[in-house]
C-alpha positions in Angstrom: 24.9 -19.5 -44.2 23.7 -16.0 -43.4 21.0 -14.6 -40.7 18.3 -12.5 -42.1 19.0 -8.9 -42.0 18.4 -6.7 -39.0 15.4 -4.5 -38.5 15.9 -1.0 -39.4 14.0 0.2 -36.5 14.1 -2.5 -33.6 17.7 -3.5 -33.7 17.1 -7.4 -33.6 16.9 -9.7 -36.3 13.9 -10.7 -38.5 12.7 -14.1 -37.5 16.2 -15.1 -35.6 15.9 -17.1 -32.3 18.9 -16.9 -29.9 19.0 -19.4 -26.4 21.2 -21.5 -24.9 22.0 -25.4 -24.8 22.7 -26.1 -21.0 21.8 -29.9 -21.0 21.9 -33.1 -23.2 20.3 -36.5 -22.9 21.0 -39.3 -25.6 20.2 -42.9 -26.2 20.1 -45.0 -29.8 22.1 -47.9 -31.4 25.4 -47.5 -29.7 24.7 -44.4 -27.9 24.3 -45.0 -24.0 24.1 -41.2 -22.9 25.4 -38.2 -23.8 29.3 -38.4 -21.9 29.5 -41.9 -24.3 27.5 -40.6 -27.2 29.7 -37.2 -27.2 32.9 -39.3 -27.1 31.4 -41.7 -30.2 30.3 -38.4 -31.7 33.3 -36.5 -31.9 34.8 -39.9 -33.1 32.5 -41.7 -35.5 34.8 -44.5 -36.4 34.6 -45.7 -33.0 30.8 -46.1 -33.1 29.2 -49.3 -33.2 25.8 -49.9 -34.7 24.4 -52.1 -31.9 20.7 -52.4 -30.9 19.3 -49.8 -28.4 18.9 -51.1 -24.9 16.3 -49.0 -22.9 16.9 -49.0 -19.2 14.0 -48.5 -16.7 13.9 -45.2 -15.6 14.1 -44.1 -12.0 12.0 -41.4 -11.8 8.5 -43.7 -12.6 7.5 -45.7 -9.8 7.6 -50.0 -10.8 3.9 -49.8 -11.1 4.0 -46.8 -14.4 7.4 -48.5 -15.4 5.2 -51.9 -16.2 2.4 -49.9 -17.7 5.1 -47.3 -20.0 6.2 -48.5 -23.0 9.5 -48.5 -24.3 9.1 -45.0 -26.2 7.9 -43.5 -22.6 11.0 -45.2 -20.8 13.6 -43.6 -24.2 11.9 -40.5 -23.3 11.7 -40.2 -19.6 15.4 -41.5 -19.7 17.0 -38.9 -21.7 14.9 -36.2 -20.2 16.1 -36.6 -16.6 19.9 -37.0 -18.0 19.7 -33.8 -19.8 18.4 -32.3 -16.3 21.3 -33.9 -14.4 23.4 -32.1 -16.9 22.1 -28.9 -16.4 21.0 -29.2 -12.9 18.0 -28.1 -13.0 14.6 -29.4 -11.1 11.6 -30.6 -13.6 8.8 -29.4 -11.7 8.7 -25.9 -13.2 9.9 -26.7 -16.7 7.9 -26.5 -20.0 8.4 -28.9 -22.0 7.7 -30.2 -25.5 7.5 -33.3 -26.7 8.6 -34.2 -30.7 7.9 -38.0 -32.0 6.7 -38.8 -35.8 5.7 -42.4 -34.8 4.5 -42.4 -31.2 4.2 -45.5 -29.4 4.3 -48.1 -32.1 3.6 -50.9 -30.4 0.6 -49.8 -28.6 -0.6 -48.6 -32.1 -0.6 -52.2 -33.7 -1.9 -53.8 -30.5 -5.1 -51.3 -30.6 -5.4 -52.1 -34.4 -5.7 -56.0 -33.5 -7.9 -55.8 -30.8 -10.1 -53.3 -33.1 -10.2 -55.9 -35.9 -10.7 -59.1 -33.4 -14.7 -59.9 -32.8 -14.9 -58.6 -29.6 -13.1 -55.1 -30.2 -12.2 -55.0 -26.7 -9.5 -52.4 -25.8 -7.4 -52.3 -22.6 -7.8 -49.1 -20.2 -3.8 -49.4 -20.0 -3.5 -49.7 -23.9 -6.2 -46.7 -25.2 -4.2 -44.6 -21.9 -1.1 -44.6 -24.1 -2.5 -44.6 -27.4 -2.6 -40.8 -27.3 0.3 -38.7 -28.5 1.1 -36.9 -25.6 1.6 -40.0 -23.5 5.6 -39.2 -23.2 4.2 -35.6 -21.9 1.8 -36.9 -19.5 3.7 -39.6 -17.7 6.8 -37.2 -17.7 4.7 -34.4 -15.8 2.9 -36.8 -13.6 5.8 -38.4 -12.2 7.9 -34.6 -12.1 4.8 -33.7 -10.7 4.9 -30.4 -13.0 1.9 -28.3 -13.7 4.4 -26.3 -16.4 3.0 -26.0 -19.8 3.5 -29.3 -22.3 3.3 -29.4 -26.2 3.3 -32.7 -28.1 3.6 -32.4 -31.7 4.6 -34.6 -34.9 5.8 -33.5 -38.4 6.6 -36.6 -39.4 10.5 -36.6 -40.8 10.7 -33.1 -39.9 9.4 -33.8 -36.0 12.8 -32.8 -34.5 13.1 -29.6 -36.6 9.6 -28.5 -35.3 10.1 -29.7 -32.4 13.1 -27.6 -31.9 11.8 -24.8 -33.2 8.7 -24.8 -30.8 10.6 -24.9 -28.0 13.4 -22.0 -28.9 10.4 -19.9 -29.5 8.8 -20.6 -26.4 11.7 -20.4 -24.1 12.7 -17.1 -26.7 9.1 -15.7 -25.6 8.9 -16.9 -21.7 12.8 -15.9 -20.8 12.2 -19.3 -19.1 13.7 -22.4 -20.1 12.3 -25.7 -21.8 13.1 -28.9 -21.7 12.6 -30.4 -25.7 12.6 -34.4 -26.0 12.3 -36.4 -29.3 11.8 -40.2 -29.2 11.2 -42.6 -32.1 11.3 -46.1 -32.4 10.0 -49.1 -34.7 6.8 -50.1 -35.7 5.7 -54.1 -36.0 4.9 -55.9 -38.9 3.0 -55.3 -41.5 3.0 -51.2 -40.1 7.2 -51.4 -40.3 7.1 -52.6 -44.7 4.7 -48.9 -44.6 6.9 -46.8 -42.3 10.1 -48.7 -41.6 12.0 -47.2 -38.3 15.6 -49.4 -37.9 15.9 -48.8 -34.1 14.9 -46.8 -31.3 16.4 -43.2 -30.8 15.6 -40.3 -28.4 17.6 -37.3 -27.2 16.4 -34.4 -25.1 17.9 -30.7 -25.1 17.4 -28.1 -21.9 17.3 -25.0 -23.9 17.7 -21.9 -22.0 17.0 -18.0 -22.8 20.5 -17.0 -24.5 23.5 -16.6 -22.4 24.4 -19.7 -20.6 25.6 -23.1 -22.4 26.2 -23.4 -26.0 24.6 -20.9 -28.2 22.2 -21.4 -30.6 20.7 -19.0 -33.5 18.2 -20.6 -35.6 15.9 -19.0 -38.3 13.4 -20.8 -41.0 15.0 -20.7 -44.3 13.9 -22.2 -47.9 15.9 -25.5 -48.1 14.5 -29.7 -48.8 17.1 -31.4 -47.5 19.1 -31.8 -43.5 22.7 -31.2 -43.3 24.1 -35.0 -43.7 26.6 -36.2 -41.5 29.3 -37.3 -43.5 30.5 -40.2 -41.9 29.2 -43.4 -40.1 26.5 -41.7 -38.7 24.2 -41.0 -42.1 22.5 -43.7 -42.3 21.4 -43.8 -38.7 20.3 -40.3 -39.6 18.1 -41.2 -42.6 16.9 -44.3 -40.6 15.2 -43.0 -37.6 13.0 -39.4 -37.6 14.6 -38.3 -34.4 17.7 -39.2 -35.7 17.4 -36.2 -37.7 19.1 -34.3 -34.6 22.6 -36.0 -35.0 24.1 -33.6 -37.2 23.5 -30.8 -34.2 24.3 -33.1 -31.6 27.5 -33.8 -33.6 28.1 -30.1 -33.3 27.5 -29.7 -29.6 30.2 -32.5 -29.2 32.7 -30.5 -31.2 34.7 -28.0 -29.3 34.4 -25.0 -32.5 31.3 -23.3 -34.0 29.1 -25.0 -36.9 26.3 -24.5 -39.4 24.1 -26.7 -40.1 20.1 -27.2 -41.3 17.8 -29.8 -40.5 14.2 -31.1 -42.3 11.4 -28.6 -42.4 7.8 -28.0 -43.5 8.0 -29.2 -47.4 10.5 -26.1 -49.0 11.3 -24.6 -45.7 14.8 -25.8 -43.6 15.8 -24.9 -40.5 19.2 -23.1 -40.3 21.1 -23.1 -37.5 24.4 -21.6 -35.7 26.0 -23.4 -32.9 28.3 -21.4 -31.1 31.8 -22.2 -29.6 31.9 -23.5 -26.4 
C-alpha cells in the first residue's frame, strides 16, 4: 500500500490525513470494552460469540436512560470509555456520529403506529426517530455546544464516518470524538436488512502526534480488509463491525495496513502506526 505522492510545491501529501488515536471504546458480542476487547482481539481464538449486553450508562440521568434506546445507551457507553482512556473532558469535543441503521426499534414502532387507525405517534418515539438522536442526547447530557455531524453510508458508515472526523480534527488542530453504533432491526425490517447483534465502538482522534498514528487517504478499492480469523463474520454481520480489522490493529503492538468499505469504487486506505 503506498501514499499518494508528495506535492511538488507544498511539501505534504496529496489527499493524506495524519492524527492520532488517543482513546478507544468497544462493545459487541463478546466484547465488554476495549481492555477485554483488546485482549480477545489480539487473541481471536479466545473470543466468544455471545449476545451483546448494553449496560446503562452513567453519564444520562434515570429519566433519559428510560427514554434512550439501546443504540443511544451502545453509543453513550463507548463514548465516555474512549474519553476515560484518553482523559479528556466531553464538553468541548466535536464529535461525529456514524450508524447505517439508526435506532431500529423506534423505526418499526413508528411504522406501526403510522399503519394503526389512529396514527398516533409518541412525543418520546418521533424525539428519537431522527438520526442524530446518539448526537443529541450525547451533547445534552456532556452539556457540549461543540460541533456534531451524524451521517450514514450504509455498509460503508464507519469508513465515512472516520474519514469525516480525521478531516475535521486534520482541519481544526482540535480533536474529535468519532462513535459508530449499529444494531438489529425487528421483524419483517431484519428478512430486508438483517443486523446479527449490536456493535458500537468510539475512537478520540487527535491532530497527529500523540497516541497511535493514523495516515488515511481515499483510494479505488470494493472490498474491506477481512480479518482472517474468527472475527470475519462478525465483520460482514454488523455495518459498524466494519471497524474490527483497525481495531484489530490498534490492539497489535507493530504497524499495519489495512482498507475499509467506501463510496461504491473508492476504499479507504489506511496506515496504523507502531505504538
Amino acid at each position: 500500500m503506498t501514499a499518494p505522492a508528495l506535492h511538488a510545491a507544498g511539501g505534504s501529501e496529496a489527499g493524506v490525513i495524519d492524527v492520532g488515536v488517543t482513546g478507544i471504546g468497544l462493545l459487541g458480542p463478546g466484547l465488554a470494552g476495549w481492555p477485554a476487547g483488546r485482549a480477545l482481539l489480539r487473541d481471536p481464538a479466545a473470543w466468544l460469540d455471545t449476545p451483546t449486553a448494553v449496560p446503562a450508562p452513567q453519564r444520562l440521568p434515570a429519566t433519559e436512560r428510560r427514554r434512550a434506546g439501546a443504540l443511544v445507551k451502545a453509543a453513550v457507553g463507548v463514548a465516555d470509555e474512549a474519553l476515560a482512556m484518553a482523559g479528556l473532558a466531553p464538553a468541548a469535543l466535536a464529535t461525529v456520529f456514524t450508524s447505517s441503521t439508526g435506532d431500529p426499534l423506534n423505526c418499526h414502532l413508528l411504522c406501526e403506529a403510522l399503519a394503526a387507525p389512529e396514527r398516533l405517534v409518541s412525543p418520546t418515539r418521533f424525539t428519537n426517530s431522527v438520526h442524530n438522536a446518539a448526537a443529541g442526547y450525547w451533547h445534552i447530557a456532556a452539556a457540549s455546544r461543540a460541533p456534531s455531524t451524524s451521517l450514514a453510508a450504509y455498509d460503508a458508515s464507519f469508513g465515512a464516518g472516520l474519514l469525516e472526523a480525521a478531516v475535521q480534527c486534520a482541519a481544526t488542530q482540535a480533536p474529535v470524538l468519532l462513535v459508530a453504533c449499529d444494531l438489529p432491526y425487528p421483524e419483517p425490517l431484519h428478512a430486508l436488512r438483517p443486523v446479527a447483534d449490536l456493535f458500537a465502538t468510539a475512537l478520540l482522534l487527535v491532530p497527529a502526534g500523540p497516541g497511535r498514528g493514523l495516515r488515511l487517504w481515499l483510494g479505488p478499492g470494493q472490498a474491506g480488509t477481512a480479518c482472517g480469523n474468527a472475527f470475519e463474520t462478525l465483520r460482514q454481520a454488523i455495518p459498524s463491525a466494519r471497524a474490527l480489522p483497525l481495531l484489530q490493529a490498534l490492539a497489535q503492538d507493530a504497524a499495519a495496513e489495512l482498507c475499509l468499505e467506501g463510496a461504491p469504487g473508492l476504499a479507504l486506505q489506511l496506515q496504523v502506526g507502531p505504538p
